[in-house]
C-alpha positions in Angstrom: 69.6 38.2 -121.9 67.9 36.4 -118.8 65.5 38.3 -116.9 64.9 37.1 -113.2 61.8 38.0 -111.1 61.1 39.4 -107.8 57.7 39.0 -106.3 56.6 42.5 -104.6 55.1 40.6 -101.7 52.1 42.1 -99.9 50.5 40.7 -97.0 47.2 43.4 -96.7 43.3 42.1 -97.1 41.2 41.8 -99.0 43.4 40.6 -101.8 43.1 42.1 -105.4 41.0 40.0 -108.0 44.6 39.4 -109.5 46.9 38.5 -107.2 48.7 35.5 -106.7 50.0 33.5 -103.8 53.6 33.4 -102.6 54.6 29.6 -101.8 51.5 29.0 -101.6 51.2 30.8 -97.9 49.1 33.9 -97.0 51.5 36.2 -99.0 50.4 37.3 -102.4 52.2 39.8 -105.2 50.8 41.2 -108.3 54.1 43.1 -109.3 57.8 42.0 -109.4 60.7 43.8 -109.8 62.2 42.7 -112.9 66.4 42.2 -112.9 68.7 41.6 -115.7 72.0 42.5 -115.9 73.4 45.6 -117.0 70.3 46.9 -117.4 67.8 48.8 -114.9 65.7 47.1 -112.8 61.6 47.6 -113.9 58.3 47.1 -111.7 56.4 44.9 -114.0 52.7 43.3 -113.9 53.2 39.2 -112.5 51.5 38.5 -115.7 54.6 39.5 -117.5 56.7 36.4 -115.6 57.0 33.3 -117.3 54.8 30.8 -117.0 56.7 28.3 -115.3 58.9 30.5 -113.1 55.3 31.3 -111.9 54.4 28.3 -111.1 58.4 27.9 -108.6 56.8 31.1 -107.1 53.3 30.0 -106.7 53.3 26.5 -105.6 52.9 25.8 -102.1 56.0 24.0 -100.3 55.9 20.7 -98.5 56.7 20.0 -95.2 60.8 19.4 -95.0 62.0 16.9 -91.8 58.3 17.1 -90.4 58.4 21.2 -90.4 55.6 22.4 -91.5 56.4 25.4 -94.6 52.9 27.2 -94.6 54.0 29.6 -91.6 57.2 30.8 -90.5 59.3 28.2 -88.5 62.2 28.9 -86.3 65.3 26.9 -86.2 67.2 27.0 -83.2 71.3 26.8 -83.1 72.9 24.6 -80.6 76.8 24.9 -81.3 78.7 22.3 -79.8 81.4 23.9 -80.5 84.5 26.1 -78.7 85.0 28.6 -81.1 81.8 29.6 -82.4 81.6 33.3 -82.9 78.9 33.4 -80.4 78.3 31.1 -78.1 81.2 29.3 -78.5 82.2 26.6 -75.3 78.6 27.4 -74.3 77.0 23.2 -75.0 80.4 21.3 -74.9 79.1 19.0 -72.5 76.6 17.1 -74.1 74.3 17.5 -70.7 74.0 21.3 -71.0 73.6 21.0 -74.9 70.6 18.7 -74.4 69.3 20.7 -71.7 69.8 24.3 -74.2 67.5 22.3 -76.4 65.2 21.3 -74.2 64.7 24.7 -73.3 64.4 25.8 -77.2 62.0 23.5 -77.7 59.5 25.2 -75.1 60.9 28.8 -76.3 59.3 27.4 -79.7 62.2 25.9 -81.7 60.6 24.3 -84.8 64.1 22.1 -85.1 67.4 22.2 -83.5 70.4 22.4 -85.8 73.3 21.0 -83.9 76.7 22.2 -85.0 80.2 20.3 -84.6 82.1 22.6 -86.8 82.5 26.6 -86.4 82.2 28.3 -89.8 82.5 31.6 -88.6 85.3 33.9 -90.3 88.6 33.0 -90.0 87.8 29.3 -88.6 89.6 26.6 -89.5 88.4 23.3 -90.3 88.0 20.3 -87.7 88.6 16.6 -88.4 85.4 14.5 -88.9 86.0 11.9 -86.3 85.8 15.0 -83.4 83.0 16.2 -85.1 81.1 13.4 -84.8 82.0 12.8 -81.5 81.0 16.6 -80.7 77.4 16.3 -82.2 76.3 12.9 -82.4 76.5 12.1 -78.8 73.7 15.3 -78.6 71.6 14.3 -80.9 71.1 10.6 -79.7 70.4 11.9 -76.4 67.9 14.4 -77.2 66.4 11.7 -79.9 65.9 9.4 -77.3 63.8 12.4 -74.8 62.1 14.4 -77.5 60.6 14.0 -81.1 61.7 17.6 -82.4 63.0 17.7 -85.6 66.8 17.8 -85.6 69.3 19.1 -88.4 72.9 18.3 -88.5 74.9 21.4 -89.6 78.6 19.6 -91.4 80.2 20.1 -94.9 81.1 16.1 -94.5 79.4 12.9 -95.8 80.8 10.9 -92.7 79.4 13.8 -90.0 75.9 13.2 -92.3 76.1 9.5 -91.9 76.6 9.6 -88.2 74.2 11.8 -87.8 71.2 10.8 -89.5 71.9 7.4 -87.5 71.4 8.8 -84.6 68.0 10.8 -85.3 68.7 14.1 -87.6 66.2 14.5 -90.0 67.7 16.9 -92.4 71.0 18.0 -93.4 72.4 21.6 -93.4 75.3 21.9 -95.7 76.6 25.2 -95.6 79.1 24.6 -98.4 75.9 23.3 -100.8 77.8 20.0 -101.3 81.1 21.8 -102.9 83.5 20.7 -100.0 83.4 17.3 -99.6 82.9 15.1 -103.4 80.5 12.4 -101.7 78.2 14.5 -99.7 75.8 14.4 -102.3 75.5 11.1 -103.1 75.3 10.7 -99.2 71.8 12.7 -99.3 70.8 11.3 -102.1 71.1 7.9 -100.5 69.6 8.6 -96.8 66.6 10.5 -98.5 66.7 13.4 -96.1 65.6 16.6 -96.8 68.7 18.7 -97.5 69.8 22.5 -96.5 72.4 24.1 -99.5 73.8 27.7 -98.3 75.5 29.7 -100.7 79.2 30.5 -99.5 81.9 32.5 -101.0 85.0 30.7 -100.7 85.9 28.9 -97.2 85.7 30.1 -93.5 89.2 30.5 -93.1 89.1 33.6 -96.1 86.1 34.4 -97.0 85.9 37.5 -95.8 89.1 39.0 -96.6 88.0 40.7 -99.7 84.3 39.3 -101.2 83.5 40.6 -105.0 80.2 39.9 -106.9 79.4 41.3 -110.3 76.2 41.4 -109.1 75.7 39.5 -105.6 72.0 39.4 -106.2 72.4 37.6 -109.3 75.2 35.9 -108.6 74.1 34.0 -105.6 70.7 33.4 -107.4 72.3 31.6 -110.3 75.0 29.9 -107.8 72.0 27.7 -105.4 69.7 27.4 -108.8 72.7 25.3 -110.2 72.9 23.8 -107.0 69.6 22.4 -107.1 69.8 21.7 -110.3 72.6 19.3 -109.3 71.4 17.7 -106.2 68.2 17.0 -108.7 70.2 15.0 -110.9 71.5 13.0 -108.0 68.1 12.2 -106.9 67.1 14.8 -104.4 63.9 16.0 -105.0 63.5 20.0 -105.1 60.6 19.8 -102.5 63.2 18.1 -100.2 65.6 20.7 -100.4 65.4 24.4 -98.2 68.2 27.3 -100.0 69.7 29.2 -97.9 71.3 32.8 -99.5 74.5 32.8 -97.1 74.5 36.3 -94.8 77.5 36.7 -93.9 79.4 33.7 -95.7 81.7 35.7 -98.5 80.0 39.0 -98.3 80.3 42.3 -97.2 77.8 44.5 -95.6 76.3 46.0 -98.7 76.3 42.7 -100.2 74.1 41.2 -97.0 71.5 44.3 -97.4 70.9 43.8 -101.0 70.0 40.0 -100.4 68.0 41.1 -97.2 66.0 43.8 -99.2 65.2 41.5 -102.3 65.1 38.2 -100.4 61.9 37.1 -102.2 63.9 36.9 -105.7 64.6 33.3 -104.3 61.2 32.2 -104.4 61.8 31.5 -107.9 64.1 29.1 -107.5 61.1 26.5 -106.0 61.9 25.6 -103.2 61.5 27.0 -99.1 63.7 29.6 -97.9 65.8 29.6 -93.9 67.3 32.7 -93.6 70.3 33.1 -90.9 70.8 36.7 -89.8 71.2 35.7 -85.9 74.4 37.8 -84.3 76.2 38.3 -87.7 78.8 40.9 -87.9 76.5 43.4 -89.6 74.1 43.6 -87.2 76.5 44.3 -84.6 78.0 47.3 -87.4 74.3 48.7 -87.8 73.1 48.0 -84.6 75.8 49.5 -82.2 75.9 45.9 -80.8 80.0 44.9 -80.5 78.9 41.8 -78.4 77.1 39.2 -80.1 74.7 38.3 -76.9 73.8 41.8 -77.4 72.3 41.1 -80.7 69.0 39.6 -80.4 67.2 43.4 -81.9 69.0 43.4 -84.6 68.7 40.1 -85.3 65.1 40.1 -84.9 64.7 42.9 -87.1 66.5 41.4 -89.8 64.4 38.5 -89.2 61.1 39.5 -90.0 62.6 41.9 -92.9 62.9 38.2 -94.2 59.5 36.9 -93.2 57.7 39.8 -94.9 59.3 38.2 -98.2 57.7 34.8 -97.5 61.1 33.2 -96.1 59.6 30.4 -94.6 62.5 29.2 -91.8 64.5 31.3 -89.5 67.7 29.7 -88.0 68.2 32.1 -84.3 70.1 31.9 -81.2 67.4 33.8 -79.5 64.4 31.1 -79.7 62.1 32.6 -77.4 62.9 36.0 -78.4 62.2 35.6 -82.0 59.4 33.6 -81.5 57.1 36.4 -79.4 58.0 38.8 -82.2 56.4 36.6 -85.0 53.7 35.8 -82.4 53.1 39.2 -83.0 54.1 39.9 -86.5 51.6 37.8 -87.6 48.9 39.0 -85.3 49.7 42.0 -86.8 49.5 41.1 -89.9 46.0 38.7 -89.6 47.8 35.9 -89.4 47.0 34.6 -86.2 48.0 35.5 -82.7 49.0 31.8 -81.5 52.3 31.9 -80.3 
């Protein structure tokens, strides 16, 4: 029966004579919880994982679309969108979705990922040609003022194309390359770095009634074999971020459980982005019905991640989230340079 491994991460100084670094960052464990289905979980020595899933969790992780992986890096959302759950009609003009970015970047946006395409619950899906014309417009203009790094968030090859013409640097796939057949062979040709989000089912249903066996596990195995796959098309692991999917297919206990053992994924090799920002839960817990009104929560969530060595942040509230790791890791030794 597989065994899978979750780093205890600890952040304190000095560090024990045994302990080993997380990613390669600041973060170090000398425990894990040990998983394995149908059986207890077990707090075991980090001698007891295998050698080379120790070496996934050990390794440091290179720099993805110019973003650096050693500290935590925030991605900013700019939907261009109608109908996203949050700020939805917000940048339809291209002028005031430049300008949003603009002002991300001096909040302390890492990278912008500019969205054509709602995928919140319920959505429905939206022809490639007006996605393009949503998003690419954006990202040429704000190529053409600023060097930022800039993601394209699309489930299609052709959005992928258009994009990466007109100056995105990495690809955000929330479907992990199962909705459309050639966006992997897309990546693989461009040779951008790559985002694969785990999902449970589509937009338009996948909340209606989500069921895991374990959704730990079963999210673990899902983006290993997802990775696995883009490696055999030619995409290197170290270009590739995972993404565990809050929200997409899961229910509220199901978004807690990958919160509280977030680091498991570590052991899949490559960096972690973690998107919490508005989500329905947080509202639930939080007493927040309005998403606008979420920036706590989400903030919270956030650094629940960033404790576990998750290595991006994608956030609606740059400038908020960015002060509070300013001060996380001041907190923590890190550094107090904002």
């Amino acid at each position: 029966m597989r065994a899978y491994f979750r780093p205890l991460v600890q952040s304190a100084t000095p560090r024990p004579d045994d302990a080993l670094p997380l990613a390669g960052g600041p973060l170090w464990f000398t425990h894990a919880i040990r998983f394995m289905r149908g059986g207890p979980a077990k707090v075991v020595p980090a001698a007891a994982i295998p050698a080379d899933l120790c070496t996934r969790l050990t390794a440091p992780r290179t720099p993805l679309a110019g973003v650096a992986m050693d500290r935590p890096a925030i991605m900013g959302i700019l939907n261009t969108t109608p109908d996203s759950f949050s700020d939805g009609g917000d940048h339809c003009d291209p002028g005031a979705a430049v300008a949003a970015a603009r002002a991300m970047i001096d909040a302390g946006a890492d990278i912008i990922d500019v969205g054509g395409e709602s995928t919140r619950p319920g959505a429905v899906l939206v022809p490639e040609t007006e996605e393009i014309s949503r998003t690419v417009p954006v990202i040429a203009a704000l190529r053409e003022q600023s060097n930022v790094a800039i993601s394209i968030d699309t489930r299609k090859s052709a959005v992928a194309r258009a994009a990466h013409a007109a100056g995105a640097g990495l690809i955000n796939d929330v479907s992990a390359f199962a909705f459309d057949a050639d966006m992997q062979s897309t990546c693989a040709a461009l040779g951008a770095p790559v985002c694969l989000m785990h999902a449970q089912g589509t937009p338009e249903t996948m909340q209606e009634d989500p069921h895991y066996d374990d959704v730990l596990l079963d999210v673990y195995d899902a983006l290993e074999k997802a990775v696995e796959q883009a490696e055999a098309a030619g995409i290197a692991r170290a270009r590739i971020l995972i993404d565990p999917g809050i929200g997409f297919g899961k229910s509220v206990p199901h978004n807690l459980r990958l919160i509280e053992h977030v680091s498991l994924f570590h052991g899949i090799g490559c960096a972690l982005l973690l998107g919490v920002s508005r989500k329905g839960f947080i509202g639930h817990l939080g007493a927040a019905p309005a998403p606008k009104d979420r920036a706590p929560g989400s903030i919270a969530a956030g650094l629940a991640g960033l404790a576990q060595g998750v290595q991006m942040l994608r956030v609606h509230d740059v400038r908020e989230t960015a002060s509070a790791i300013a001060l996380w890791r001041a907190c923590h030794g890190f550094g107090a340079d904002l």
